[in-house]
N, C-alpha and C positions, 0 to 999 in steps of 0.2 A: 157695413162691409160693402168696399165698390166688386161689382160683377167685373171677371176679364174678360176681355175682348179677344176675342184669336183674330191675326191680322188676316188680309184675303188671302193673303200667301199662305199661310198654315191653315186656311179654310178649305183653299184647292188640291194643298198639299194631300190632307188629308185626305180629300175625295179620291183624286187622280189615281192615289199608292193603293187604296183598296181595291183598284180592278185588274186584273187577273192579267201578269207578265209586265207590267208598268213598270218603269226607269226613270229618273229624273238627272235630265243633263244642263247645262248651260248653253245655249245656243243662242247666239247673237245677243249677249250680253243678256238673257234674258231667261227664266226659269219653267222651264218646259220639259214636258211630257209625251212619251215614247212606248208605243206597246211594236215588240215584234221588230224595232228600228224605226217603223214609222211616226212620227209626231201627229197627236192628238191634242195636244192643250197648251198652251204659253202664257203666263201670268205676264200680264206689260203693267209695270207703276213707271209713270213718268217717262213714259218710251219718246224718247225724243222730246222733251221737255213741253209735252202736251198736258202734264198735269194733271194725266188720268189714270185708272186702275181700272183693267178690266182685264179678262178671259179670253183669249182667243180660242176659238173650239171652229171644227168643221161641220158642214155642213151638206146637205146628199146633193149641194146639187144650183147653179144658178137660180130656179125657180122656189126653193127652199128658203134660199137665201133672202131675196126679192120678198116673199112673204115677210118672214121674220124684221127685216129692215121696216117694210112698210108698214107690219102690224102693230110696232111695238118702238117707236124710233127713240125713246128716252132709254131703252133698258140693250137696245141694241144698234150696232156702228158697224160699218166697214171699213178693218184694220187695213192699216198702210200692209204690203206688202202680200199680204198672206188674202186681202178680200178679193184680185182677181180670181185666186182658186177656189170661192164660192165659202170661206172663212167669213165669218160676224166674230165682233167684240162684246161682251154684254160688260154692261157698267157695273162696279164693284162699290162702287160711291155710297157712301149714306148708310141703308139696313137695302141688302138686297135679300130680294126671294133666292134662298141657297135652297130651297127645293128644286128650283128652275137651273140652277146652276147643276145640281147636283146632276141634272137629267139630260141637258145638255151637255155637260164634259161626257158623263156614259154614252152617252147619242154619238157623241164627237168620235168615244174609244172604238163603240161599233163599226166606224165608218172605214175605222183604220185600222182594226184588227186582220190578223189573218184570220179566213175561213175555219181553221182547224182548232181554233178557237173559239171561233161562233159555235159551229159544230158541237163543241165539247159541252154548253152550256153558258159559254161567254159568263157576263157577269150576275 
């Protein structure tokens, strides 16, 4: 009996839809996440025929960012568009740590929650 695989996309799906107010739209041809209106998450497969799969989540901050790039350069990237706003891509490729994923999309939803949600007990 072969094990199934859930693709990344119903890996993030999953994660993103558990935290509190989350919506799932298409934005810029790509599958992304929304607490409050604000965007926290965008799965990119083969975003401009780069040939990759990864996550794009935010990040608190250029010097966050700079860490995480620098610390860690296989598991995390600076997506086109979204990395001036201090946004990383973590790679989805292969067997990824989905505990690191899981903590960064939530890290991500915090950043862009509203307060009255933090407040409430967020996630």
């Amino acid at each position: 009996m072969s094990e199934i695989v859930a693709s990344p996309l119903s890996r993030v799906r999953e994660i993103a839809l558990l935290l509190p107010e989350t919506e799932e739209r298409t934005s810029h041809g790509q599958p992304t996440f929304f607490v409050a209106g604000r965007q926290f998450a965008q799965l990119r497969d083969d975003h401009h025929g780069d040939g990759r799969t990864v996550v794009c989540v935010k990040t608190s901050g250029s010097d966050e960012q700079a860490m995480l790039l620098d610390g860690a350069p296989s598991t995390y990237s600076r997506p086109a568009y979204l990395g001036p706003a201090g946004w990383v891509a973590i790679d989805l490729a292969g067997d990824p740590d989905w505990a690191l994923v899981e903590d960064r999309i939530a890290r991500s939803w915090e950043l862009a929650a509203p307060a009255r949600l933090l407040e409430a007990g967020g996630r």
